[in-house]
C-alpha positions, 0 to 999 in steps of 0.5 A: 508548548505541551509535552506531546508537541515538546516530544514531536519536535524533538523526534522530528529533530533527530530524524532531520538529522539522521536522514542526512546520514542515512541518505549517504550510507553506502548500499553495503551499509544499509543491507547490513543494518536490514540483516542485523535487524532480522539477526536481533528479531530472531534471537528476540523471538520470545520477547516479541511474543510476550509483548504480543500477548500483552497487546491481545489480551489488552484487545480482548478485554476492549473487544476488539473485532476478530479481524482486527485481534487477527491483524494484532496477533504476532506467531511464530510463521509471522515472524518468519515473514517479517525476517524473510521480509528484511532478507528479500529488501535486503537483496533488492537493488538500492534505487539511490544514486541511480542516474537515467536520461543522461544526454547530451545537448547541443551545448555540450553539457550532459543532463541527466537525472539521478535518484535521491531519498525523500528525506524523512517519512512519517507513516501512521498505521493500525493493528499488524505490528509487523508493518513496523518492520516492513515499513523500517525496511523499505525507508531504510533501503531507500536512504531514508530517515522515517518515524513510525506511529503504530496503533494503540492497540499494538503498542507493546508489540511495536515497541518490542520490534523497536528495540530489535531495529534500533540493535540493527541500526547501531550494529551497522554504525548508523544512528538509532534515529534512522527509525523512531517508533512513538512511544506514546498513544495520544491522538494529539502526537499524530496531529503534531506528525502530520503538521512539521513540515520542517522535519517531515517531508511525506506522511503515507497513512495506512489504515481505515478511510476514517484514519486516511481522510482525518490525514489528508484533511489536516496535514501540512505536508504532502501525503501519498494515500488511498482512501478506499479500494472501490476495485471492478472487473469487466467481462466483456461479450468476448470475453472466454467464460470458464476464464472469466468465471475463475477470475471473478471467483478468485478477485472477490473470494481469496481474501475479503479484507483488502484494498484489491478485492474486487467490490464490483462486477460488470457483465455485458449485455451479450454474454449475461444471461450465460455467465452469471448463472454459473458465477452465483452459484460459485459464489453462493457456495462461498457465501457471498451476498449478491446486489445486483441491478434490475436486470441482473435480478431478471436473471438470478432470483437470489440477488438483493436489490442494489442502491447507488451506494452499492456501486460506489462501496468498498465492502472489505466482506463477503458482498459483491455488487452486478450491473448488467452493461451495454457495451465497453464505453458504458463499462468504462463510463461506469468505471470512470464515475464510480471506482477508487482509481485503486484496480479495475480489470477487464476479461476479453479476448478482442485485443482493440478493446483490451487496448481501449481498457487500459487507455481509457481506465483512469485508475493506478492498475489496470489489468487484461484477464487477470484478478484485481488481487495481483494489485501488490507490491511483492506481486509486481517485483517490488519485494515489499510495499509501503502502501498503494496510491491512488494518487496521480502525482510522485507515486501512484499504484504499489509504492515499493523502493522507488516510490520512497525517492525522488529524482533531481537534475544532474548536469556535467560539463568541463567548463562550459559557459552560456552562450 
C-alpha cells in the first residue's frame, strides 16, 4: 500500500464515522458550527490573505491564465461573501428529518417518506478557494460528513479555510472530520477518493470537462456532474423583439466564463431578417465573434462561417453561434440533438408553444422569456449550490440542500400484521 492510498483510507475512515454523527446533529447544532465557522474566518482574515498571496504568487511564477489568477484570488469583498455564505445556509430550513406523502393505506398502516443526509461526499474542485466554504457549508446543513479535494494551485488558501471550519466544527461539539480538506497534491489521492465506495457515497466533481470526464470515467461510485453547459435561446416569430433582444444580450454578454451563458442562438425564419440586425450590432459593441449559418451570413456580412463543432461547443468566451430555423419543432429538434441538457430558453408570447418548450426540452432548465443565466442555485432560492447537474437520476438542475439528501421509507403502525 502506498503512502497516498495509506492517508485516503484513513481520511475515508474518519469521515464514515463522523458522518454518522453529523447525520443526528440537531439543526441548532449545525447553524451554530456554520456561524462559528464565519466567526473564525473573520477574525482569521489576515491570515487567509496571506495564504492567498502564496498561492498567487506560486500561480504567477507558473503562468497561469488570467481567468484562473481571477478565480484563485481571495479579497477582502470575497471574504464578505464567503461569511455572508455561511450566514444565508445558515437560516435556510434543515431538509433533514423532513416527512412528505404520509398516507394511510387500506391496511392501516401509514407510508411516508422521510429526508436523510447522503452520507459522506467527496467534491473535487479547481482554482476559487472559497468553493472550500460554500461546499463545507451545504454538506454540513445537509447532515453530511464530506472530504474536499481543491486545486493544486490554491493549496494555501484552502488549507487556511481549513483550519477556520475544523474551529467552527469543535466549538459546536462536532468532530473536526465532519469537513476534511486534502492536504496533499497528488493526482494519485483523487483516484484513491473516487474509488472507496466503502467510505464515500457520491463524488460531485466541479471544474473543466477534462476534470468531470477523467471522474465519471474512473470512479466506483455514483457521481452527480455536468460535463459542459451547451446552453441556447429561441426567439420564436411570436416571440416580442425589444424583449428578446434584451434577453439574448444579457444570456450570452453578463459573464462569458460560466455553465449558464448562453453558446447558441436560434431565430425563426419569420422574425429573422428584423431581429438579427439590431442584435449583431448589440453584440459587436461587446465584441463578441459571431458564427453563423448560410442564411444568418445572407443577412449579416460580419458573421464567420459556423461548423457542426460550433453547434455543439461551450465556448466559456466572447463567441456565439446563429442558426436560422423553420419552425418550434426544427428548434426544438435542434435543441434535442445538439444541447448539454444543462439550460435552454425559448422568447414568445404564444403560451401553446411555450408550453410545448418546456415539455419537449430534454434539458435540467428550461425557461419561457427569460436568460439562461437565471440557471443558479442562489437564483432559484436554494441559498447556495454545490453544482448543476445534468443528469436524470437523484439531482438534476442547481443542487442545493436538497440535492445533498436522499429520502427512505417510513411506515407506522400500532401492531398491524399482514393479512
Amino acid at each position: 500500500m502506498t503512502d497516498i492510498e495509506a492517508y485516503m483510507l484513513k481520511l475515508g475512515s474518519q469521515a464514515r464515522s463522523a458522518s454518522r454523527q453529523i447525520g443526528k446533529a440537531t439543526t441548532a447544532q449545525k447553524n451554530s458550527a456554520l456561524l462559528a465557522i464565519a466567526e473564525a474566518i473573520h477574525l482569521k482574515r489576515d491570515q487567509l490573505l496571506a495564504a492567498n498571496q502564496l498561492d498567487l504568487a506560486a500561480g504567477r511564477e507558473k503562468a497561469l491564465e488570467s481567468a484562473l489568477m481571477d478565480r484563485l484570488e481571495l479579497t477582502k469583498a470575497r471574504i464578505d461573501a464567503m461569511l455572508e455564505g455561511l450566514r444565508q445556509v445558515a437560516a435556510l430550513d434543515d431538509p433533514v428529518g423532513e416527512i412528505s406523502d404520509l398516507k394511510y393505506r387500506p391496511s392501516g398502516i401509514q407510508v411516508g417518506r422521510m429526508r436523510v443526509p447522503l452520507g459522506v461526499i467527496g467534491i473535487i474542485y479547481e482554482s476559487r478557494p472559497n468553493v472550500t466554504c460554500e461546499a463545507a457549508s451545504l454538506c454540513l446543513k445537509s447532515g453530511n460528513a464530506t472530504i474536499l479535494r481543491g486545486g493544486s494551485e490554491a493549496i494555501h488558501s484552502n488549507q487556511a479555510i481549513a483550519e477556520c471550519i475544523s474551529q467552527g466544527l469543535e466549538a459546536a461539539g462536532l468532530s473536526r472530520h465532519v469537513v476534511q480538506v486534502l492536504d496533499r497534491v497528488e493526482r494519485e489521492a483523487v483516484g484513491k477518493l473516487i474509488t472507496m465506495p466503502q467510505y464515500v457515497d457520491v463524488i460531485i466533481p466541479r471544474g473543466g470537462k477534462g476534470l468531470i470526464e477523467r471522474i465519471s470515467n474512473d470512479a466506483k461510485v455514483p457521481v452527480i456532474k455536468h460535463l459542459d453547459g451547451n446552453c441556447h435561446l429561441y426567439i420564436d416569430d411570436k416571440a416580442d423583439l425589444e424583449k428578446s433582444i434584451s434577453v439574448a444580450v444579457n444570456a450570452k454578454t453578463q459573464r462569458y466564463g460560466t455553465c449558464c451563458t448562453l453558446e447558441s442562438l436560434l431565430v425563426a425564419s419569420g422574425i429573422a431578417e428584423k431581429v438579427l440586425p439590431p442584435l449583431a450590432a448589440q453584440f459587436q459593441q461587446h465584441q463578441v465573434e459571431l458564427r453563423g449559418c448560410k442564411k444568418t451570413r445572407a443577412i449579416i456580412d460580419s458573421v464567420g462561417e459556423a461548423s457542426k463543432e460550433d453547434w455543439e461547443a461551450e465556448y466559456l468566451a466572447p463567441v456565439l453561434s446563429i442558426k436560422i430555423v423553420n419552425d418550434l419543432d426544427e428548434a426544438i429538434d435542434h435543441i434535442n440533438e445538439y444541447s448539454s441538457q444543462h439550460t435552454d430558453s425559448i422568447m414568445t408570447e404564444d403560451y401553446s408553444r411555450a408550453q410545448r418548450f418546456l415539455r419537449e426540452v430534454d434539458s435540467s432548465s428550461v425557461m419561457i422569456n427569460t436568460s439562461t443565466r437565471f440557471a443558479d442555485g442562489f437564483e432559484y432560492g436554494l441559498g447556495a449550490e454545490i453544482g448543476i447537474s445534468t443528469d436524470k437520476l437523484h439531482a438534476r438542475g442547481p443542487v442545493g440542500l436538497e440535492g445533498l439528501t436522499s429520502q427512505k421509507y417510513i411506515v407506522l403502525g400500532d401492531g398491524h400484521i399482514r393479512q
